[in-house]
gemmi code that builds the backbone of each chain (N, CA, C; Angstrom):
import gemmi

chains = {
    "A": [
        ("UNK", (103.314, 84.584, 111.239), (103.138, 85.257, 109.955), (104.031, 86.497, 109.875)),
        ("UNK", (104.120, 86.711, 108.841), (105.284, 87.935, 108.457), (104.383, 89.513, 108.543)),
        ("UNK", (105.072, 90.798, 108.457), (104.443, 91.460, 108.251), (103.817, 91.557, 106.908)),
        ("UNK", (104.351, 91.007, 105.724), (103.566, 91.442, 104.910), (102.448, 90.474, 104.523)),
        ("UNK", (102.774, 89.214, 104.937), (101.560, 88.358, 104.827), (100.038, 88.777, 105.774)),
        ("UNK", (100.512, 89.884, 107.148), (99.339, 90.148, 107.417), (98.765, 91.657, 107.323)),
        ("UNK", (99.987, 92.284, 106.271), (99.401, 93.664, 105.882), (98.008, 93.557, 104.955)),
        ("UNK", (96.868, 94.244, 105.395), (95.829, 94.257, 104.474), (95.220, 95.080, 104.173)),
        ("UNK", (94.489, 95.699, 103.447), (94.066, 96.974, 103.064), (92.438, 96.663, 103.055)),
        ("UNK", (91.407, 97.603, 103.404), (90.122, 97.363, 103.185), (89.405, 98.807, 102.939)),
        ("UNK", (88.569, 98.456, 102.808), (87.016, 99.576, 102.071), (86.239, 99.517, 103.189)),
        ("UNK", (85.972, 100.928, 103.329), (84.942, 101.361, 104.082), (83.862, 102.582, 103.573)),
        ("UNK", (82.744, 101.866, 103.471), (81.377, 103.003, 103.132), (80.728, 103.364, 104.515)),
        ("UNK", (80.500, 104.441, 104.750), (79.731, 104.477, 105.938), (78.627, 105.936, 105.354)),
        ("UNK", (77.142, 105.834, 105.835), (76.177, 106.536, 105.682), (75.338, 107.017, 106.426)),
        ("UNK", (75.172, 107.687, 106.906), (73.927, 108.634, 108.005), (72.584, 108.227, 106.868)),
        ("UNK", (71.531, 107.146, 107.470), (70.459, 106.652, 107.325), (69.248, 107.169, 107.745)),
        ("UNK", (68.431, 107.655, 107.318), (66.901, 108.162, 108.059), (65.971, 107.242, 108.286)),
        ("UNK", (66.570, 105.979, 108.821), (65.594, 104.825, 109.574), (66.389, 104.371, 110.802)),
        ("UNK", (65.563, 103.677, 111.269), (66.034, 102.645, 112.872), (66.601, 101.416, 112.650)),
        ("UNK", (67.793, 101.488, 113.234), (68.358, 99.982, 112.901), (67.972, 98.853, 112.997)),
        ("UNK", (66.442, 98.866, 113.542), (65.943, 97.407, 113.685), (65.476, 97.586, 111.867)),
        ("UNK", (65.311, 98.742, 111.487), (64.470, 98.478, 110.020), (65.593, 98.184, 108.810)),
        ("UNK", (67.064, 98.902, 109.209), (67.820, 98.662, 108.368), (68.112, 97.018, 108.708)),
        ("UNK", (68.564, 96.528, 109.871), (68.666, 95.142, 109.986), (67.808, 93.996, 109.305)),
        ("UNK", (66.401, 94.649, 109.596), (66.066, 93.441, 108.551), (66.252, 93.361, 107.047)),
        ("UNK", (66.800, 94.233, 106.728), (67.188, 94.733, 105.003), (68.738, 93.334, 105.082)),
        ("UNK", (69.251, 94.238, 105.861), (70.599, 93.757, 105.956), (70.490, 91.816, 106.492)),
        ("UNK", (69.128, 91.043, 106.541), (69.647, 89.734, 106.983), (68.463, 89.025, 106.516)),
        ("UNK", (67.272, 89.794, 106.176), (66.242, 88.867, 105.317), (66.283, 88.566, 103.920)),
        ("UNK", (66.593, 87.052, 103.841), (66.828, 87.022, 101.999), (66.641, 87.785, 100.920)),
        ("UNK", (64.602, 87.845, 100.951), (64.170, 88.396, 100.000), (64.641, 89.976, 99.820)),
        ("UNK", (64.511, 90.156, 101.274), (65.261, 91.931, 101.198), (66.577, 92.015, 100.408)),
        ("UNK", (67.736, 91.203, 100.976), (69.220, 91.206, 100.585), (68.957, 91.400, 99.378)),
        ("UNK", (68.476, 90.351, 98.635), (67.957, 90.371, 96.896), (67.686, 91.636, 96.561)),
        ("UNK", (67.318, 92.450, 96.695), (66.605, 93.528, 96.479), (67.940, 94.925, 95.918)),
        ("UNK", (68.753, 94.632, 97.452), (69.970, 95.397, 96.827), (71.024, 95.087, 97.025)),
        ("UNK", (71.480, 93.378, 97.299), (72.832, 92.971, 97.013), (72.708, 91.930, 95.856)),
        ("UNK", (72.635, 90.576, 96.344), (72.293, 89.654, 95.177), (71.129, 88.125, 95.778)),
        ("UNK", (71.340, 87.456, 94.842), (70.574, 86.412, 95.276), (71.379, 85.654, 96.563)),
        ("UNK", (70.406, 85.103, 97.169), (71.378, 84.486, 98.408), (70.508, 83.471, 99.066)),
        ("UNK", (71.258, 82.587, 99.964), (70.623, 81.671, 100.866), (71.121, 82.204, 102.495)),
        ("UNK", (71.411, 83.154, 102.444), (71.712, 83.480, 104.535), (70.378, 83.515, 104.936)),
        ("UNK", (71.243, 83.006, 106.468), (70.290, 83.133, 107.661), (71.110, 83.636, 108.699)),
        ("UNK", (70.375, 84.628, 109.312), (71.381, 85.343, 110.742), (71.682, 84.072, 111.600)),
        ("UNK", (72.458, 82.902, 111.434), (72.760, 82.295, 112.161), (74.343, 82.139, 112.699)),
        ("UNK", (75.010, 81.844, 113.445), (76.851, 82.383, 113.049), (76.692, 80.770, 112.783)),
        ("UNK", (78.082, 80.727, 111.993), (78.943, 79.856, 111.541), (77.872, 79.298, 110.255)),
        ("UNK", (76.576, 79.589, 109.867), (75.821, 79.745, 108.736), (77.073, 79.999, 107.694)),
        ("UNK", (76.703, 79.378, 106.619), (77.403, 79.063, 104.909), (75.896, 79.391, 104.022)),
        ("UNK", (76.501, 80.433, 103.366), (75.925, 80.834, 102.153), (76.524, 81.496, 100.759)),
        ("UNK", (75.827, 81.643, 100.116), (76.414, 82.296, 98.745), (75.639, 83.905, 98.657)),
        ("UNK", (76.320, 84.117, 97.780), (75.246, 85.498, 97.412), (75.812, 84.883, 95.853)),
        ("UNK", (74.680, 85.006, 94.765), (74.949, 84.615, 93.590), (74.460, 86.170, 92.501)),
        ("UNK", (75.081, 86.228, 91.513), (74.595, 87.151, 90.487), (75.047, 86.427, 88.781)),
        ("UNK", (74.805, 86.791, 88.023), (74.711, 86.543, 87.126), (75.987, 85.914, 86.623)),
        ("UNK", (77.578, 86.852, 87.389), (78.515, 86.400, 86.588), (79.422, 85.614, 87.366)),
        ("UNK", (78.337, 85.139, 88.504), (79.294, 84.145, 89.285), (78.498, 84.271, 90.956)),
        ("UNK", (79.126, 83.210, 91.639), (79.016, 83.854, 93.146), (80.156, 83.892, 94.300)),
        ("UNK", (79.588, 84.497, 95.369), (80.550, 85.134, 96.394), (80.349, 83.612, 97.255)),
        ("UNK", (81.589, 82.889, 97.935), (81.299, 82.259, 99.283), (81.196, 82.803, 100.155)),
        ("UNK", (80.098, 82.452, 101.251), (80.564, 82.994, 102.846), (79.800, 82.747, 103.586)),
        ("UNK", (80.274, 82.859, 104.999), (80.108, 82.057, 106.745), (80.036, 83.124, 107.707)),
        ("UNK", (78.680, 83.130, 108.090), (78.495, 84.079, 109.007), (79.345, 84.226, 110.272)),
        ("UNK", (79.732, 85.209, 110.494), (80.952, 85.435, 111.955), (80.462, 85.910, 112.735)),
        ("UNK", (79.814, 86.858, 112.768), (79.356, 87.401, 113.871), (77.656, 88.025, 114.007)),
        ("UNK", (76.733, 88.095, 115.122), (75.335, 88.652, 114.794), (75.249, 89.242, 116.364)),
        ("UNK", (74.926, 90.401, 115.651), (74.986, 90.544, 117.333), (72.905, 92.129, 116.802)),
        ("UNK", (71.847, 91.085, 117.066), (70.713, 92.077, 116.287), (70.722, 93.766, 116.315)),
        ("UNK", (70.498, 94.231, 115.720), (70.423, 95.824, 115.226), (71.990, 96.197, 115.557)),
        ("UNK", (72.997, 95.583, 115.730), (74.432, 96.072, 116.073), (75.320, 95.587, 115.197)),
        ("UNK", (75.836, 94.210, 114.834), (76.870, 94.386, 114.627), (76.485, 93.026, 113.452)),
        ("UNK", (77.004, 92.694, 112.297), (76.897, 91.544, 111.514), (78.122, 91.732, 110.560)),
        ("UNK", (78.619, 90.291, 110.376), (79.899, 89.982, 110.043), (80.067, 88.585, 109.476)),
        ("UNK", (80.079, 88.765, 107.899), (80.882, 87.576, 107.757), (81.664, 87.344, 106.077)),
        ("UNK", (82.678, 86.406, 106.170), (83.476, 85.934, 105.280), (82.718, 86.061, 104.092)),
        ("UNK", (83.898, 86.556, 103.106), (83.667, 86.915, 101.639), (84.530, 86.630, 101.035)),
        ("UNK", (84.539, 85.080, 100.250), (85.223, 84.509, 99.131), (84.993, 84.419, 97.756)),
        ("UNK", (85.850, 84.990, 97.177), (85.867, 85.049, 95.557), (87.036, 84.261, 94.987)),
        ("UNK", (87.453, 83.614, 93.964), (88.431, 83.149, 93.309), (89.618, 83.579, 93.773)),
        ("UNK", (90.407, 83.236, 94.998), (91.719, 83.859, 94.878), (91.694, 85.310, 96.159)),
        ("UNK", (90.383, 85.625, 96.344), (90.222, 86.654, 97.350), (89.763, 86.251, 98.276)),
        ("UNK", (89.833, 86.220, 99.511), (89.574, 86.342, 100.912), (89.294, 87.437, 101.158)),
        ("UNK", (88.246, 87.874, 102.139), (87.675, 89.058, 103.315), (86.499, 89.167, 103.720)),
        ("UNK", (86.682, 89.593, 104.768), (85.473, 89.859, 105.604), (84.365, 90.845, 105.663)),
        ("UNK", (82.936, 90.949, 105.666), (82.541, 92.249, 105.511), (81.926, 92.261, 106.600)),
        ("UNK", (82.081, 93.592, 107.385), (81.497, 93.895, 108.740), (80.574, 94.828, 108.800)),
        ("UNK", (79.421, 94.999, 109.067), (78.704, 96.125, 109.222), (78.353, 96.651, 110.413)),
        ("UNK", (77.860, 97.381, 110.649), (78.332, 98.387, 111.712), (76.579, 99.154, 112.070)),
        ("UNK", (76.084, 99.179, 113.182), (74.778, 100.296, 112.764), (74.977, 100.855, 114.648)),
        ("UNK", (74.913, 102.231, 114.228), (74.860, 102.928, 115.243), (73.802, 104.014, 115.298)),
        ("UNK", (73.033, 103.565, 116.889), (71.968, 105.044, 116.244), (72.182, 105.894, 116.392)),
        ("UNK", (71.702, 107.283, 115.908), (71.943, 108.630, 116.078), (70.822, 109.833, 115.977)),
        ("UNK", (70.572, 110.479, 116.381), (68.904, 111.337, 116.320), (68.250, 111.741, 115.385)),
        ("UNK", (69.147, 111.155, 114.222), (68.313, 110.845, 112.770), (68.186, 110.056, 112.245)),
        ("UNK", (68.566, 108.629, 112.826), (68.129, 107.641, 112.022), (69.513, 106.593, 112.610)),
        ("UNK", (70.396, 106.130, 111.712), (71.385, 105.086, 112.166), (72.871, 105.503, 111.156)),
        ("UNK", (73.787, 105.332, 111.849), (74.851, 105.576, 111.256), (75.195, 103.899, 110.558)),
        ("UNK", (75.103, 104.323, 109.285), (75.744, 102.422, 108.915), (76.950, 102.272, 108.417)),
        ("UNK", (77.613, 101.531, 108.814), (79.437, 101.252, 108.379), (79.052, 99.991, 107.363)),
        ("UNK", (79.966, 100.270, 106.681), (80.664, 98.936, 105.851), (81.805, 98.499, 105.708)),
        ("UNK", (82.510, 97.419, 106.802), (84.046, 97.600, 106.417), (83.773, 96.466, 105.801)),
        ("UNK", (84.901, 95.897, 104.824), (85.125, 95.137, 103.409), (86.621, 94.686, 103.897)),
        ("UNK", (87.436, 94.222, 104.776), (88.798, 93.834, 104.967), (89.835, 92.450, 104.520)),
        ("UNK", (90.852, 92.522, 104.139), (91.392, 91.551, 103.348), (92.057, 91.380, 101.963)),
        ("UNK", (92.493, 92.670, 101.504), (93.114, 92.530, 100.369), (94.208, 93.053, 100.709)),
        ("UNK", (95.326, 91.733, 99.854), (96.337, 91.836, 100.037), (96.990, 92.775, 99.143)),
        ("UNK", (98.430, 92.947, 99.661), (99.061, 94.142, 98.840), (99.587, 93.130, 97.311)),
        ("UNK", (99.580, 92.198, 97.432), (100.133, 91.700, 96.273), (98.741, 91.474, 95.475)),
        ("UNK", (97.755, 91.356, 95.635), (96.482, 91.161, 94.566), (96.419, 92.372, 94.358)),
        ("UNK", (96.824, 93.595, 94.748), (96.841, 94.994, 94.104), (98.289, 94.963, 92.883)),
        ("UNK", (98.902, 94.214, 93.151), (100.278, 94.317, 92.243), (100.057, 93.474, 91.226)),
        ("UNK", (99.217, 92.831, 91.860), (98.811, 91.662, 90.179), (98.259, 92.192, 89.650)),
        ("UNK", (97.462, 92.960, 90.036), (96.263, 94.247, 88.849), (97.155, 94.875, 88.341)),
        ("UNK", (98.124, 95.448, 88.604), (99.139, 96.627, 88.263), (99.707, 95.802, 86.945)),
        ("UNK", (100.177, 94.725, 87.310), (100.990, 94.055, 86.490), (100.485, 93.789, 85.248)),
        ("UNK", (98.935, 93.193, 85.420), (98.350, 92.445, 84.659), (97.587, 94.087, 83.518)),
        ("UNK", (97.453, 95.074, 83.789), (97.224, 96.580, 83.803), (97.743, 96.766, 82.413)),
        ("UNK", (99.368, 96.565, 82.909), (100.076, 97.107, 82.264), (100.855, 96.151, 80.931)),
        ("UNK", (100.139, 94.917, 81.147), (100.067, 93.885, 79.995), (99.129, 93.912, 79.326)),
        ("UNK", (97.724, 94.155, 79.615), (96.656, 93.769, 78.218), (95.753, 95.090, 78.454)),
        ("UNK", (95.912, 96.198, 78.385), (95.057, 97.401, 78.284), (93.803, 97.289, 77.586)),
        ("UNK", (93.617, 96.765, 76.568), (92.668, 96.624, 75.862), (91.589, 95.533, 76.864)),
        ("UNK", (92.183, 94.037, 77.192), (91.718, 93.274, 77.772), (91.169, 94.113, 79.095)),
        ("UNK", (91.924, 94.569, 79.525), (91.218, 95.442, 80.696), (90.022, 96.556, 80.714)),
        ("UNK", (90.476, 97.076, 79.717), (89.710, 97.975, 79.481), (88.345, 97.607, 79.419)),
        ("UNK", (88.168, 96.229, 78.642), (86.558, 95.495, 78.431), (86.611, 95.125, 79.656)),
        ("UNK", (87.309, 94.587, 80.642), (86.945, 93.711, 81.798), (86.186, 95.019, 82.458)),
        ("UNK", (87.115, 95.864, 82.650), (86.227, 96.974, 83.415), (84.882, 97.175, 83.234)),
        ("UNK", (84.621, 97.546, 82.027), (83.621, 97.858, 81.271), (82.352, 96.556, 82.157)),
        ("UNK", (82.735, 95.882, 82.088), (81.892, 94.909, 82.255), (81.807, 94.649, 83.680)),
        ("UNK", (82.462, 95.128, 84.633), (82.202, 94.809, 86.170), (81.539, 96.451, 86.543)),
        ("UNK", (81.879, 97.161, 85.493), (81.036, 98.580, 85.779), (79.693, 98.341, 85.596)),
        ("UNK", (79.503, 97.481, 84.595), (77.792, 97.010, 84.618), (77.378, 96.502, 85.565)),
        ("UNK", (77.801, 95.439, 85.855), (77.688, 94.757, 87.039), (77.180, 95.480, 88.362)),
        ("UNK", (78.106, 96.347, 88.924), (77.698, 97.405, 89.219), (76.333, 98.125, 89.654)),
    ],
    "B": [
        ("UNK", (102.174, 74.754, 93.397), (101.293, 75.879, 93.069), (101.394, 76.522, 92.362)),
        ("UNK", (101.324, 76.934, 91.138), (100.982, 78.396, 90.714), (100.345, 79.346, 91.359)),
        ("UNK", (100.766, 80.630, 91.542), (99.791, 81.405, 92.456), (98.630, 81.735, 91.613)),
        ("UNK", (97.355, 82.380, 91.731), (96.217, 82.234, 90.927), (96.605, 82.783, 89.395)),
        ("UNK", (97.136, 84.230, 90.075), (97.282, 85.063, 88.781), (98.000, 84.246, 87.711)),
        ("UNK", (99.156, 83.902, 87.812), (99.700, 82.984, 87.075), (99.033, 81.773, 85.691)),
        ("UNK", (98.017, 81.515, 86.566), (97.371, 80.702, 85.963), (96.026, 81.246, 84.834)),
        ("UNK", (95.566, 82.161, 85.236), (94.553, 83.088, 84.399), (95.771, 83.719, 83.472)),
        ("UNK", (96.626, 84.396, 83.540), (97.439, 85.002, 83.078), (97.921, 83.904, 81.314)),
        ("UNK", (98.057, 82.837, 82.007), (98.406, 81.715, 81.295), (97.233, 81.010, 80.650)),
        ("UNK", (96.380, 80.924, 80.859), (94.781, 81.008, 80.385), (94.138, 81.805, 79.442)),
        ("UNK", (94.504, 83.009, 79.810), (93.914, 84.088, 78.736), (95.075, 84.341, 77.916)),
        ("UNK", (96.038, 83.926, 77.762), (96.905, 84.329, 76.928), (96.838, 84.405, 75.527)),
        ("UNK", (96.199, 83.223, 75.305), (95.973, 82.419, 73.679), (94.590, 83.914, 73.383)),
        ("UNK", (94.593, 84.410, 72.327), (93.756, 85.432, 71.594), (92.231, 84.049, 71.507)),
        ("UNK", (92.457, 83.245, 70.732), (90.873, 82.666, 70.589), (90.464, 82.906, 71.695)),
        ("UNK", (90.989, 81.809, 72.912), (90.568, 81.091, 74.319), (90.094, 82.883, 74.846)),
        ("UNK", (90.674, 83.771, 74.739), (90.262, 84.800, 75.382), (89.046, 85.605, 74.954)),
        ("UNK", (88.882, 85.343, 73.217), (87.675, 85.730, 72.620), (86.426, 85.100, 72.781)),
        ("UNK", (86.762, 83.844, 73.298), (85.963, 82.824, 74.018), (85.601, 83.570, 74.904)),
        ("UNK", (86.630, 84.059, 76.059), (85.702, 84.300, 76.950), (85.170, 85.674, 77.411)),
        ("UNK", (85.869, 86.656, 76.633), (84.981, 87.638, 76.678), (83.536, 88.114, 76.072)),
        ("UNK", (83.702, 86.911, 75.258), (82.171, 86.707, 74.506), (81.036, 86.242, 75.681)),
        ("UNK", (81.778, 85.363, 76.400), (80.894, 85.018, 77.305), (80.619, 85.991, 78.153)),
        ("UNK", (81.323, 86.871, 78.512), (81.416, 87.804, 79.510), (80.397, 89.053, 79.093)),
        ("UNK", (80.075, 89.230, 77.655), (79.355, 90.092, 76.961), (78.006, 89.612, 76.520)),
        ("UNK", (78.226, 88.708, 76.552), (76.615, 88.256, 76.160), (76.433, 86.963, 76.914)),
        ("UNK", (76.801, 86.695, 78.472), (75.985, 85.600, 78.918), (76.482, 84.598, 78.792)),
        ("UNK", (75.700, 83.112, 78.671), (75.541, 81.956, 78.765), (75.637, 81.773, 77.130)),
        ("UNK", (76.442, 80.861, 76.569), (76.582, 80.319, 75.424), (76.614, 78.665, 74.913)),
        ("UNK", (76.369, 78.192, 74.237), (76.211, 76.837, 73.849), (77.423, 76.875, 72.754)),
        ("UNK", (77.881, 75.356, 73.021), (79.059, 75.479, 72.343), (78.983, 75.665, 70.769)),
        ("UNK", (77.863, 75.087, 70.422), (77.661, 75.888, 68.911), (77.486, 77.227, 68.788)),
        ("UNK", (76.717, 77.563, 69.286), (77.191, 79.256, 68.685), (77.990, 80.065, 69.718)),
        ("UNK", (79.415, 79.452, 69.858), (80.545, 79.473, 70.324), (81.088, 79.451, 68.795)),
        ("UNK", (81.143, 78.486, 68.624), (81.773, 77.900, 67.575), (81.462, 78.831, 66.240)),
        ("UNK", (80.258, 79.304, 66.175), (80.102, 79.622, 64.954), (80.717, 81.078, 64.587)),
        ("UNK", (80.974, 81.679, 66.261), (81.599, 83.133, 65.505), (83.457, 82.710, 65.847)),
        ("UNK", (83.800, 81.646, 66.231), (84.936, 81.527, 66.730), (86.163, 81.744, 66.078)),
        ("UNK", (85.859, 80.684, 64.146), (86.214, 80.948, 63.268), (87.580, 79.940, 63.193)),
        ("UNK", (87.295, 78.951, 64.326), (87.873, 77.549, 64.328), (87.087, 76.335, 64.922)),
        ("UNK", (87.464, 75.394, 64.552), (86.330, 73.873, 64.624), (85.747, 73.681, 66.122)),
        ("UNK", (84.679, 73.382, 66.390), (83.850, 72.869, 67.317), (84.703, 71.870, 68.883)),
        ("UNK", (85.540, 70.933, 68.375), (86.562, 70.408, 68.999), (87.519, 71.355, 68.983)),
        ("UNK", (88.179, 72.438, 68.654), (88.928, 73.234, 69.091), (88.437, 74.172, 70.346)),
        ("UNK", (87.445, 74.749, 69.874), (86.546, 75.745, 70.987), (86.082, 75.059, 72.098)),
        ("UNK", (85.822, 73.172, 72.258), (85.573, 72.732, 73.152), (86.718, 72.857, 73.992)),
        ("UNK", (88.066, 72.192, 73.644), (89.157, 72.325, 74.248), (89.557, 73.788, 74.673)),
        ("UNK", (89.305, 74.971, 74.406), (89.890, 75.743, 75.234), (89.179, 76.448, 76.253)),
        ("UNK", (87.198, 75.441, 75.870), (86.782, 75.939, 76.810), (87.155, 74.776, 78.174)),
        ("UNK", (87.604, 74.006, 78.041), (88.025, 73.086, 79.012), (89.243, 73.894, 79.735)),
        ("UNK", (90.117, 73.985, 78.995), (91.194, 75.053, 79.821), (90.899, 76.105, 80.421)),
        ("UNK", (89.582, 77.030, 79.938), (88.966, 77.779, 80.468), (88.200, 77.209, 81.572)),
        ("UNK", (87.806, 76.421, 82.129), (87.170, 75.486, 82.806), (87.844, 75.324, 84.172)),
        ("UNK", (88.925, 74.832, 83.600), (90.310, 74.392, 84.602), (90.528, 75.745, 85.460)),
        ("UNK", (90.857, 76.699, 84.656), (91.146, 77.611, 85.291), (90.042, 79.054, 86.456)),
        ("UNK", (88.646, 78.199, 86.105), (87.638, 78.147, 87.138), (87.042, 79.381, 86.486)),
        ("UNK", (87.564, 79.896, 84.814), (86.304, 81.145, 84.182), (85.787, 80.616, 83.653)),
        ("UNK", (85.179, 79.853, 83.554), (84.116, 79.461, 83.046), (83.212, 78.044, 83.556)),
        ("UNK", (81.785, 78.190, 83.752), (80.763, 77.194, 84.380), (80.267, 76.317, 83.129)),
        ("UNK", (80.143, 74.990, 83.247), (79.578, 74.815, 82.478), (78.235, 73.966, 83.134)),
        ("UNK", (77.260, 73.940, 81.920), (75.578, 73.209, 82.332), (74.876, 72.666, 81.359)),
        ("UNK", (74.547, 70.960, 81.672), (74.240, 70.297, 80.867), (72.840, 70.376, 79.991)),
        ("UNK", (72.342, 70.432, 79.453), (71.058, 70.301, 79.223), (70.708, 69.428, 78.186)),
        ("UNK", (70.290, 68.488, 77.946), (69.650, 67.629, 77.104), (70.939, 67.506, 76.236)),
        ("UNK", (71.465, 67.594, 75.355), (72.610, 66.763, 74.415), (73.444, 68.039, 74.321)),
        ("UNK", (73.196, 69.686, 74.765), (73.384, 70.827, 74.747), (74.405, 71.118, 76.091)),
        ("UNK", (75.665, 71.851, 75.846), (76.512, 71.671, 76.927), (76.663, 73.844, 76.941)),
        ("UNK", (75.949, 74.425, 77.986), (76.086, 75.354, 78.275), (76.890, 76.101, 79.197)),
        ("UNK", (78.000, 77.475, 78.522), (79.084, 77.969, 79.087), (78.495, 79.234, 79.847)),
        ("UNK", (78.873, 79.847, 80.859), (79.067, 80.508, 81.589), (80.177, 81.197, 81.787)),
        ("UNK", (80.284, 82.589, 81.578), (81.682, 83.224, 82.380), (81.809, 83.628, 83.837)),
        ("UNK", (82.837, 83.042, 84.717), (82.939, 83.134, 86.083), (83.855, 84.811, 86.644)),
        ("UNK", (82.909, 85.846, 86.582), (83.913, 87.017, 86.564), (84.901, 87.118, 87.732)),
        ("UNK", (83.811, 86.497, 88.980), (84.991, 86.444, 89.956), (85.870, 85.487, 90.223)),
        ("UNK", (86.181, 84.649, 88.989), (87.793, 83.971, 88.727), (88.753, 85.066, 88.839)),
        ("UNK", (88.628, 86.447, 88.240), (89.302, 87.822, 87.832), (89.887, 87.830, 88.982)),
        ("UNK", (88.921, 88.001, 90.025), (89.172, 88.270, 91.344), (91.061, 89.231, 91.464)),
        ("UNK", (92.108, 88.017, 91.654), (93.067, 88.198, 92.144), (94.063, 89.109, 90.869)),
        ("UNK", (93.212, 89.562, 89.532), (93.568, 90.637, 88.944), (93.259, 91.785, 88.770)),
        ("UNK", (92.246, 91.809, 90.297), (91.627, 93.270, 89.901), (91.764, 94.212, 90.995)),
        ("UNK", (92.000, 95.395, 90.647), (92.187, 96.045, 92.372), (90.763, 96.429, 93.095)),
        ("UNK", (91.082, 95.390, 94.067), (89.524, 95.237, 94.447), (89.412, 96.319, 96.130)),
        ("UNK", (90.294, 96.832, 96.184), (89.955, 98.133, 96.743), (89.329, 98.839, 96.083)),
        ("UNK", (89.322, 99.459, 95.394), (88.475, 100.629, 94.401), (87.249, 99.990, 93.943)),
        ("UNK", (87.551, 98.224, 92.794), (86.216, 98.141, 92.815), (85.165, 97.962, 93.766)),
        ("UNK", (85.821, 97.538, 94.759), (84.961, 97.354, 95.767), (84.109, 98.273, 96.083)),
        ("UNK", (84.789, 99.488, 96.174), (84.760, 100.771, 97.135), (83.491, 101.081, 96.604)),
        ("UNK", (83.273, 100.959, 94.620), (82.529, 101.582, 94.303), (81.224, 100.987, 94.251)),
        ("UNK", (81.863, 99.398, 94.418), (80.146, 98.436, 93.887), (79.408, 98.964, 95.655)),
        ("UNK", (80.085, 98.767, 96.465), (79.407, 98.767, 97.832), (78.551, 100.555, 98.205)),
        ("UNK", (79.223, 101.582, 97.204), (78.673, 102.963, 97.734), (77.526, 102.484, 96.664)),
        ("UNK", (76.930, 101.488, 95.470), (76.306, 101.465, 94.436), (75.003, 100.652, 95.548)),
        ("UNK", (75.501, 99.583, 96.310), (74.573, 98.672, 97.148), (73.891, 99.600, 98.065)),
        ("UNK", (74.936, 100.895, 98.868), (74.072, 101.611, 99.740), (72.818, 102.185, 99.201)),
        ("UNK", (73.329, 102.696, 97.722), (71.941, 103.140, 96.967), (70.890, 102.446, 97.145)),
        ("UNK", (71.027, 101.238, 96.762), (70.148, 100.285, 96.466), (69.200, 100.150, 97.820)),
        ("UNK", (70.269, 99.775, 98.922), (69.292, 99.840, 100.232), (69.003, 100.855, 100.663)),
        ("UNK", (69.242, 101.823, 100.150), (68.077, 103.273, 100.794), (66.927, 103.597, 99.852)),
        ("UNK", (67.477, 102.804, 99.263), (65.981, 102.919, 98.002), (64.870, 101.636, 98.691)),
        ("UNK", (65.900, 100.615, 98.689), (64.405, 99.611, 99.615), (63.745, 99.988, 100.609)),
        ("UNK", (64.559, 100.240, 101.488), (64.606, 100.852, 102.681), (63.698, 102.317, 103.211)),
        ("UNK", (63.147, 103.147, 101.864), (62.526, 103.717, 101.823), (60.725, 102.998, 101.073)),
        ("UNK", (60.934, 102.065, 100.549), (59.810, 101.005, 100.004), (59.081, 100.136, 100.739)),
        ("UNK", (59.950, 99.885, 102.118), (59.577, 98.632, 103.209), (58.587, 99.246, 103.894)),
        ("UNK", (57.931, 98.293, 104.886), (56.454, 98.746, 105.605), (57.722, 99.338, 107.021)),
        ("UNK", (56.905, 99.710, 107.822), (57.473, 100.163, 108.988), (57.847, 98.686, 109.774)),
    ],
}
model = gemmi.Model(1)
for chain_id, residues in chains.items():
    chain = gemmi.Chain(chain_id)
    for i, (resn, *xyz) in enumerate(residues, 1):
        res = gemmi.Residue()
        res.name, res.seqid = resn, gemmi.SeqId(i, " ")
        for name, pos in zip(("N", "CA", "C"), xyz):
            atom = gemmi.Atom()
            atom.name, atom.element = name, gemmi.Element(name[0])
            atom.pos, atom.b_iso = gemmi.Position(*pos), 0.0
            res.add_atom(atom)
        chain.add_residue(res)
    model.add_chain(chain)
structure = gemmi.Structure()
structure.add_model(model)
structure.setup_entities()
C-alpha cells in the first residue's frame, strides 16, 4: 500500500468517569444498556461477533475485534463508503476510570469529497447538517 | 467503479430526485403517494427517481400491503461528510448519554 492509501485520520474522546470499569463495561457491551446511549443493536461481547447498531436514519455495520473485560473493546464501523474502527479504552484511576474513544479510519480523500461537495451545494449542505445535528 | 461520491453526487443532482430526498430526510418514512402529492410531478415519475435513489443506497424501501414505503439512508452521505468533526461531536454527545445512564444503573 502507498502512503497515502494508509494515511488516516481519527477522533478521539477521552473522559475521567466517577465509576469502576466493571460498571462502565457493562454500559459499554449490554444491549439494552448500549440502547440507552448509542443506538439500537444486536452485539454480544463475543470477537469476530457481526452486528448493527441501527437508528432511525439508517444503520452502522460491525464485527467485534477485540474484548479483552473491563480493558479494552474494539470493533469495525461501517457506513456507506466509510470504514473504521472504534476502540475503547478504560483505565482505572482513584476516581473512577479514565475512558478513551478512538474512532480510526478516515481517509484524507473522504475529507476532500466533503470539501468539494461543500463548495458545490451550500444550501444542500447546509440542511444535511442541520439534520445529522439532530441526529445527534 | 465509480468511486462512491461520484455516484451520490450524480444522484442528487436532478432538483426533484433531491427534494425527494430531503423530504425524506425531514420528515421520515414516506409512501409513495404522499411523495407524490407534494412532488408536483406524476406518481411514475417520483417512483423512478426513487429507484435511482434506491440504486444509489439513500433510500430503503418497505413493503406493506399494496403500500410501498421510503426511507432516507443518511449514512449513504457517509463519504461526503467530514466525518472527523462529525464524529468528534456525535461521540462527546454519546459520552453524555453514558454518564447519564451510568449514573441511573444499580451498582
Amino acid at each position: 500500500m502507498t502512503d497515502t492509501a494508509t494515511e488516516t485520520r481519527s477522533v478521539v474522546v477521552e473522559r475521567e468517569i466517577a465509576f469502576p470499569p466493571e460498571k462502565i463495561w457493562r454500559a459499554l457491551t449490554q444491549p439494552h444498556l448500549i440502547e440507552e446511549w448509542l443506538m439500537k443493536n444486536d452485539f454480544r461481547p463475543v470477537l469476530g461477533h457481526r452486528f448493527n447498531l441501527r437508528a432511525d436514519w439508517g444503520a452502522v455495520d460491525c464485527q467485534v475485534q477485540e474484548v479483552e473485560p473491563n480493558k479494552t473493546l474494539s470493533y469495525s464501523w461501517a457506513a456507506y463508503g466509510l470504514e473504521s474502527v472504534v476502540t475503547w479504552t478504560l483505565t482505572p484511576t482513584s476516581k473512577g476510570t479514565r475512558l478513551r474513544m478512538e474512532q480510526s479510519g478516515f481517509r484524507p480523500d473522504q475529507q476532500q469529497a466533503y470539501r468539494g461537495a461543500k463548495g458545490g451545494w451550500p444550501q444542500f449542505f447546509a440542511k444535511l447538517e442541520q439534520v445529522v445535528a439532530r441526529i445527534e | 467503479m465509480q468511486p462512491p461520491h461520484d455516484i451520490l453526487f450524480k444522484t442528487l443532482g436532478d432538483p426533484t430526485r433531491r427534494a425527494i430526498f430531503e423530504r425524506l430526510c425531514r420528515e421520515g418514512e414516506q409512501t409513495v403517494g404522499a411523495l407524490t402529492a407534494d412532488a408536483g410531478v406524476s406518481q411514475p415519475a417520483v417512483s423512478k427517481h426513487l429507484g435511482v435513489l434506491k440504486q444509489a443506497g439513500l433510500v430503503r424501501d418497505r413493503h406493506e400491503g399494496r403500500q410501498t414505503h421510503y426511507r432516507a439512508r443518511l449514512g449513504a452521505l457517509a463519504p461526503l461528510i467530514d466525518w472527523t468533526s462529525q464524529m468528534a461531536g456525535f461521540w462527546q454527545s454519546r459520552f453524555d448519554h453514558l454518564e447519564d445512564l451510568l449514573k441511573r444503573m444499580d451498582q
